[in-house]
C-alpha positions in Angstrom: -17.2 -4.9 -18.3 -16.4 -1.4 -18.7 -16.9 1.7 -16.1 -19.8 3.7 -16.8 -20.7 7.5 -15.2 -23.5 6.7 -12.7 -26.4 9.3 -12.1 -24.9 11.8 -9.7 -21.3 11.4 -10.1 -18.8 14.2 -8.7 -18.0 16.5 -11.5 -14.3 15.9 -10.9 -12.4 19.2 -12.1 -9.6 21.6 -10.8 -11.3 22.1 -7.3 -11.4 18.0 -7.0 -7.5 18.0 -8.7 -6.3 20.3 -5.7 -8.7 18.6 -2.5 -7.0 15.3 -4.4 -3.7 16.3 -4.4 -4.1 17.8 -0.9 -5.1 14.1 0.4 -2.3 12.6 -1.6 0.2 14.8 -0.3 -0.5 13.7 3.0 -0.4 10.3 1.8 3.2 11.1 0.3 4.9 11.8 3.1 3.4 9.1 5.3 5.0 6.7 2.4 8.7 8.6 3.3 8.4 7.9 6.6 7.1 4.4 6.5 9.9 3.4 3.6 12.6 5.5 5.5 14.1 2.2 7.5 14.5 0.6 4.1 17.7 2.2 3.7 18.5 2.8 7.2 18.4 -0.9 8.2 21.9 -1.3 8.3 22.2 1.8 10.4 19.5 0.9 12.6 21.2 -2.5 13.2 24.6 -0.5 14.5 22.8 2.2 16.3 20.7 -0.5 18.4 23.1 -3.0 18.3 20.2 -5.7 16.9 20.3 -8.7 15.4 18.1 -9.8 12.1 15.1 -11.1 14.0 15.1 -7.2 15.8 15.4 -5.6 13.2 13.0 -6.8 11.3 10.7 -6.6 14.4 10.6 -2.8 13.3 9.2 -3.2 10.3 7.1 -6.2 11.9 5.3 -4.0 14.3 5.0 -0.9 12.5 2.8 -3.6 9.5 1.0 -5.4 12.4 -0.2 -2.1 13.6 -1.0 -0.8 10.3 -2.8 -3.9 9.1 -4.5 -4.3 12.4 -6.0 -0.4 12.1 -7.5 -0.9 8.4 -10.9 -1.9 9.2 -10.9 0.1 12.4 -9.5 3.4 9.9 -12.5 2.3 7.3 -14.8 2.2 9.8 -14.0 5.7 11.1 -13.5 6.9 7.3 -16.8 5.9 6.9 -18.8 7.9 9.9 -16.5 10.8 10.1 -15.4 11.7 6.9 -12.1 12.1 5.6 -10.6 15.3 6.9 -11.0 14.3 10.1 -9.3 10.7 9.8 -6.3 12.5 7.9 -5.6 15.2 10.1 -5.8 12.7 13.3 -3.0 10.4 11.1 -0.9 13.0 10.2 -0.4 13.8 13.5 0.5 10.1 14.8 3.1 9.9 11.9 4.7 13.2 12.6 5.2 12.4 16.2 6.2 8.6 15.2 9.1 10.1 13.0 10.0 12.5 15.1 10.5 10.2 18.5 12.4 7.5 15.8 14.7 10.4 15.6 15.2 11.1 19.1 14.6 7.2 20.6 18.1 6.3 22.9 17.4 3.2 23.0 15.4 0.0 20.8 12.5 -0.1 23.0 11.7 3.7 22.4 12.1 3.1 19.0 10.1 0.3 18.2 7.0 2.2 20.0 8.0 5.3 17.5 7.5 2.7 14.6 4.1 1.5 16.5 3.2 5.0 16.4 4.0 5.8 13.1 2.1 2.5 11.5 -0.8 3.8 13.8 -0.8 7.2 11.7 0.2 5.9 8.0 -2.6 3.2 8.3 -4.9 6.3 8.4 -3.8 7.5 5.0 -4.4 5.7 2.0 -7.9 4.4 2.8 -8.5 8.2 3.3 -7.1 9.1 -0.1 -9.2 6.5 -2.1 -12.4 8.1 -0.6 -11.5 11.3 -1.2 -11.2 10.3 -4.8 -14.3 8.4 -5.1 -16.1 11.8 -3.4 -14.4 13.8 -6.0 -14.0 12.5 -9.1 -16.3 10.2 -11.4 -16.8 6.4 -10.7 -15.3 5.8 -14.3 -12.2 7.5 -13.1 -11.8 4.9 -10.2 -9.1 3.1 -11.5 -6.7 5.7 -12.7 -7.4 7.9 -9.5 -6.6 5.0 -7.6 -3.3 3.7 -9.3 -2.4 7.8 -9.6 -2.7 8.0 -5.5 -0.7 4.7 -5.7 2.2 6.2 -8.4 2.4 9.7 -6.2 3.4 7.3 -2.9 5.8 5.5 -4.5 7.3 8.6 -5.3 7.7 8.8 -1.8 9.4 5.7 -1.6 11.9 7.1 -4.3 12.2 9.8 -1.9 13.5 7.4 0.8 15.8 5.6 -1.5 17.5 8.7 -2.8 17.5 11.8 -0.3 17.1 10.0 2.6 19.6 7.3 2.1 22.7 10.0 1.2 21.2 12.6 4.1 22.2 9.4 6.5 25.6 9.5 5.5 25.9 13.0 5.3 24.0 14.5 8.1 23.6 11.9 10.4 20.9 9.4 11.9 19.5 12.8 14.4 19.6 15.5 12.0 18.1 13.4 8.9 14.9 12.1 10.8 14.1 15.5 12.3 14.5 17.5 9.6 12.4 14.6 7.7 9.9 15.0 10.1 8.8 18.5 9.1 7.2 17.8 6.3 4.4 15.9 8.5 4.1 19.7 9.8 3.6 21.1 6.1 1.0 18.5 4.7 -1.0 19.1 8.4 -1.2 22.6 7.6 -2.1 22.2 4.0 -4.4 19.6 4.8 -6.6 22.2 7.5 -6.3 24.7 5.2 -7.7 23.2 2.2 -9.2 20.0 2.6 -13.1 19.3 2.4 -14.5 15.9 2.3 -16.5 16.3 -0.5 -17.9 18.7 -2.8 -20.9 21.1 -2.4 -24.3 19.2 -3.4 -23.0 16.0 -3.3 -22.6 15.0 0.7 -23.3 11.6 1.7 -26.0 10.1 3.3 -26.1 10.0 6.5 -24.6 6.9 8.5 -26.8 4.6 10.3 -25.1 4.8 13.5 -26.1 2.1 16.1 -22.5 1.7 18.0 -21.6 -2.3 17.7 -24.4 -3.7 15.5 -23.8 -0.4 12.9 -19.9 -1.6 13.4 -21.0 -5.4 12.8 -23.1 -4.6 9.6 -20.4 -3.1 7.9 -18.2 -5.4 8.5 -20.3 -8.2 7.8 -21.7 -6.8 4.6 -18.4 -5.7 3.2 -17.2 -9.6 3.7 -19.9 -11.0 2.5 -19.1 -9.6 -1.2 -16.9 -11.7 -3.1 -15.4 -9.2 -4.6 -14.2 -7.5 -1.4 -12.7 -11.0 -0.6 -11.3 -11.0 -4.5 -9.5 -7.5 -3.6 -8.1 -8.6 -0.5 -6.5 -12.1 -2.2 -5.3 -9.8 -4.7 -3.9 -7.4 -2.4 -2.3 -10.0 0.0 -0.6 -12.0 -3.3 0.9 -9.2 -5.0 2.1 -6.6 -2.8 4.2 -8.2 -0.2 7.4 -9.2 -2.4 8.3 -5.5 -3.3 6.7 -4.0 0.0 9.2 -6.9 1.7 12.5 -6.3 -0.6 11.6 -1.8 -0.1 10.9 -1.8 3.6 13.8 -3.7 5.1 15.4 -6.5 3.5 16.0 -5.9 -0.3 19.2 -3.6 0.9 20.8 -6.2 3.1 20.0 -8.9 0.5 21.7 -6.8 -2.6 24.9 -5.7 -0.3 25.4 -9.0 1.8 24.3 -11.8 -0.5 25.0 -9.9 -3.7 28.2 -8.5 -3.3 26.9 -4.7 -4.4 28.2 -1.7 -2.6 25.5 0.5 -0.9 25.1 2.8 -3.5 24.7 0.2 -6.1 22.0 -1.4 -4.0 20.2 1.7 -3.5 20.1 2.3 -7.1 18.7 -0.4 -7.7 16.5 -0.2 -5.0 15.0 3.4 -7.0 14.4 1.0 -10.0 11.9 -0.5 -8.2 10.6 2.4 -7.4 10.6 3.9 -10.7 9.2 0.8 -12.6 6.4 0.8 -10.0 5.4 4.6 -11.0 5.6 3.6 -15.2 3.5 0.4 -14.3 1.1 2.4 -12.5 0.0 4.6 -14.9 0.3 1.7 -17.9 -2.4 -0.6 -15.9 -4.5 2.3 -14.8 -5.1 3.3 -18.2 -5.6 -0.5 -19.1 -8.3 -1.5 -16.5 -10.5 1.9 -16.7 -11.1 0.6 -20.9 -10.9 -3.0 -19.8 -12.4 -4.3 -16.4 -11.6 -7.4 -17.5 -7.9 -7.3 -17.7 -7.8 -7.2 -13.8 -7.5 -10.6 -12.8 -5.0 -11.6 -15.7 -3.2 -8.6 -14.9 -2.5 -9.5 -11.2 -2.0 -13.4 -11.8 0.6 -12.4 -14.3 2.4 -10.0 -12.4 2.6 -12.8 -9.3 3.7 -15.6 -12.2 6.0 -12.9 -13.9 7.4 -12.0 -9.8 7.5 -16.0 -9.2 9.1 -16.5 -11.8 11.9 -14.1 -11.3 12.7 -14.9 -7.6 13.0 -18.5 -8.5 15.6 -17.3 -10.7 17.8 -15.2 -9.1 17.8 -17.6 -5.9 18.5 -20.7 -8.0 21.5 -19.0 -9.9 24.6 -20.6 -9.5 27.9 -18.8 -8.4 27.6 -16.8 -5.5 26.0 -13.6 -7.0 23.8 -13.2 -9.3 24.8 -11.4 -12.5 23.6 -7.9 -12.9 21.2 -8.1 -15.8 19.4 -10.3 -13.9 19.2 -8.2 -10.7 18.1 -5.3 -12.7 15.1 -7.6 -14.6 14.0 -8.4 -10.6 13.7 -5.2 -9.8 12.0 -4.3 -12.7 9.3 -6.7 -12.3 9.0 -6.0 -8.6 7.8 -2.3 -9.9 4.9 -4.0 -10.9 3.8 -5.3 -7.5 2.2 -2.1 -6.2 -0.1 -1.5 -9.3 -1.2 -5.0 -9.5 -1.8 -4.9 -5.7 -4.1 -1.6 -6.4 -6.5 -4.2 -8.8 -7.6 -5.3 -5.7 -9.7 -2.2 -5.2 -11.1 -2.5 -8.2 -12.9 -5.7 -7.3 -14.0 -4.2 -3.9 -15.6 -0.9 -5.3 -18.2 -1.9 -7.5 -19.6 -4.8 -5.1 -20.0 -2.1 -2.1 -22.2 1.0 -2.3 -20.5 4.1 -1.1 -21.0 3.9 2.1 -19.4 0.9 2.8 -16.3 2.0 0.8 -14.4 2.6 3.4 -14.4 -0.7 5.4 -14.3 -3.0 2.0 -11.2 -0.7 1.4 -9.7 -1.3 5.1 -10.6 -4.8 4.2 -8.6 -5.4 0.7 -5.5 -2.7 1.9 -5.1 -5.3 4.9 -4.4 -8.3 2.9 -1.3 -7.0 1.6 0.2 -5.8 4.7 -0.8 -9.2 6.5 1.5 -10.9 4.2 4.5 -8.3 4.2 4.7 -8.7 8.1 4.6 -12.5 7.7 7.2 -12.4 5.1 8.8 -10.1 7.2 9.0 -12.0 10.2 10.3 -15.3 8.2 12.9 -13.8 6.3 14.3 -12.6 9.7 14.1 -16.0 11.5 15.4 -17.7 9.1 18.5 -15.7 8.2 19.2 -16.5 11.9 18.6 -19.8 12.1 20.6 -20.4 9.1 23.5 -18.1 9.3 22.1 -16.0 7.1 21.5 -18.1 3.9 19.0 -15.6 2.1 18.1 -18.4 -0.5 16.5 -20.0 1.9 15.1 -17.2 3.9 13.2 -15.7 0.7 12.3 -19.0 -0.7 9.4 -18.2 1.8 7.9 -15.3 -0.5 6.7 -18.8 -2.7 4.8 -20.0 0.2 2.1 -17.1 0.5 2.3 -16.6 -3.2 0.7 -20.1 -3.9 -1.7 -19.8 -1.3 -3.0 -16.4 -2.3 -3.3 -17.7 -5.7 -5.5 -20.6 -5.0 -7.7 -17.9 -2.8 -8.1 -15.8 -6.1 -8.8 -18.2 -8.1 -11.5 -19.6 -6.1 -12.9 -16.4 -6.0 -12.7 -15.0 -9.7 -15.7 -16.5 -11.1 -18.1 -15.8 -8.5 -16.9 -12.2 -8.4 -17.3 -12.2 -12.1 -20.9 -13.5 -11.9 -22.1 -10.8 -9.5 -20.7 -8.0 -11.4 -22.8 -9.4 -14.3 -26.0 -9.8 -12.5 -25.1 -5.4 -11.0 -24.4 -4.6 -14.6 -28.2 -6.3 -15.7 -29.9 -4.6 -12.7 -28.7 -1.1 -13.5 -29.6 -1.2 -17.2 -33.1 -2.5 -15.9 -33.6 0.2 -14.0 -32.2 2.7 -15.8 -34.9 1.8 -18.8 -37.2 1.8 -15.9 -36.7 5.3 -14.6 -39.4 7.9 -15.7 -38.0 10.6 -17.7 
């Protein structure tokens, strides 16, 4: 089934480029600051004198929050617009940063990461509709997996800037100074931000307090395909979310043998494969809706596949080519985890975008903090064997796969019978 421009689409344009790149900007930075204890584990570790199991509470709490605040953030995306759901995140991140900075002690720290989850879970759900206000609906895909590239540049930022700043500058001086660029996108963001452009506002929301909440809510679930996107989302995000937030560092300098800057680079691989996947399967789904489920089931075999491997070597490190070929294939996580919004756009009308979204974005980040939390009990509980401790990335991998296939054909079906109903009527409509 191919996209199709729908009776009073957005024009798109320059204006919709710069609003766009405005929200994504925003979105950006929020991506540094979440990804920035992915290569300060180790230093966080020291400086709080923590074990596995606390560190990874950091990254544990700041998902939980973020996961729990999507359908609360889609909610409020969909009665209050965007701008005002942006500027209130940007604000919570800034201050998150900031205070991570400045905590003395692991407590005030792990609020700072509460904190900054709160704000970043305001962000992306934001960007996407601020896309779908902007540009046309047949530009969905590759305006979605675009937002998704520009954060994992972000990410790259982390993995590169951040991680020599922390050896040059210091654990104070680099998180400050990061900090200021929540200041820059806040102004940029007032300045030049608009929810949508002139002649196309939405409709008004039904607002009736809990039963409007409720309805949403309700409807959005009912859809298969929102239930599709968030299967997809949960299954194919969490192993490179996982191996970029916290633990792919430690795993490539203490199992692996690599020295830091080895592991970083790598690390930026992932990154960098993520950004060229991007735009490949962007371009792919907007000709060919139907290449989104074998897209994301092949990029959780192709990830399965190359765990299993590098676990099951023999020898105590695995060889290098290998390593690389994971980390290459991990790149592909984050675009396949964006199909999932692919399925949950065209089974909601616009304004239930917003809470399908919140619905879909917090499958992935469910089973990042689970993985999370399992990797970092059972590196404890087994002396740090990380074979064993990522073995669990198979676990939510098979069940997530079982969930999506359940769910394909129906999905499938009801996009059929929506593509029928809207030729219908369009033969219908007087001209």
């Amino acid at each position: 089934m191919s996209s199709v421009s729908l009776p009073g689409d957005p024009p798109g344009g320059r204006r919709a480029a710069l609003v766009w790149g405005v929200g994504v900007a925003v979105y950006f930075v929020a991506v540094i600051f979440r990804t920035s204890l992915g290569v300060a584990g180790l230093d966080a570790a020291d400086r709080f004198d923590v074990n596995a199991s606390a560190l990874s509470t950091f990254s544990i709490l700041q998902l939980l929050v973020y996961a729990g605040m999507q359908i609360p953030v889609g909610l409020l995306v969909d009665r209050l617009g965007t701008k005002k759901v942006l500027t209130l995140g940007v604000v919570l991140f800034t201050i998150g940063q900031l205070g991570f900075a400045l905590s003395p002690s692991y407590g005030t720290a792990l609020a700072s990461r509460a904190l900054l989850g709160c704000g970043d879970a305001m962000t992306f759900i934001s960007v996407l509709r601020l896309g779908s206000r902007w540009f046309p609906a047949r530009r969905g895909p590759l305006i979605a997996q675009l937002a998704g590239l520009i954060g994992m540049a972000g990410n790259l930022v982390s993995t590169v800037f951040i991680a020599r700043a922390l050896h040059g500058l210091g654990w104070t001086t680099t998180f400050v100074g990061s900090s200021l660029a929540g200041v820059l996108v806040l102004v940029l963001l007032l300045l030049l931000l608009k929810d949508h452009p002139e002649g196309y506002e939405p409709e008004p929301a039904r607002h009736a307090g809990a039963a409007f909440v409720r309805r949403q809510i309700a409807e959005s679930w009912r859809e298969p395909g929102t239930r599709l996107g968030m299967w997809v989302h949960f299954t194919t995000q969490f192993p490179a979310m996982v191996f970029l937030l916290l633990w792919g560092l430690p795993f490539l300098v203490e199992a692996q043998g690599l020295s830091r800057s080895t592991a970083g680079t790598l690390l930026t691989l992932v990154v960098l494969s993520n950004m060229a996947v991007g735009l490949a399967y962007g371009q792919i789904i907007a000709r060919h809706h139907a290449a989104r489920a074998p897209l994301a089931l092949g990029t959780v075999a192709a990830t399965a596949l190359l765990w299993g491997t590098t676990l099951a070597y023999p020898g105590d490190h695995a060889p290098m080519w290998l390593l690389v070929t994971l980390c290459l294939v991990l790149g592909a996580c984050g675009p396949a985890s964006m199909i999932g919004f692919d399925f949950a756009r065209p089974a909601n009308p616009p304004e239930r975008q917003g809470t399908a979204s919140g619905i879909v974005n917090m499958g992935g980040f469910v089973a990042s903090m689970t993985t999370l939390l399992a990797v970092g009990v059972l590196l404890d509980a087994t002396g740090d064997d990380y074979r064993i401790a990522f073995s669990s990335v198979f676990v939510l991998e098979a069940l997530g796969v079982v969930q999506i296939l359940r769910l394909k054909a129906r999905t499938h079906r009801r996009e059929r019978e929506r593509l029928v109903a809207s030729r219908v009527e369009a033969v219908h409509v007087p001209v």
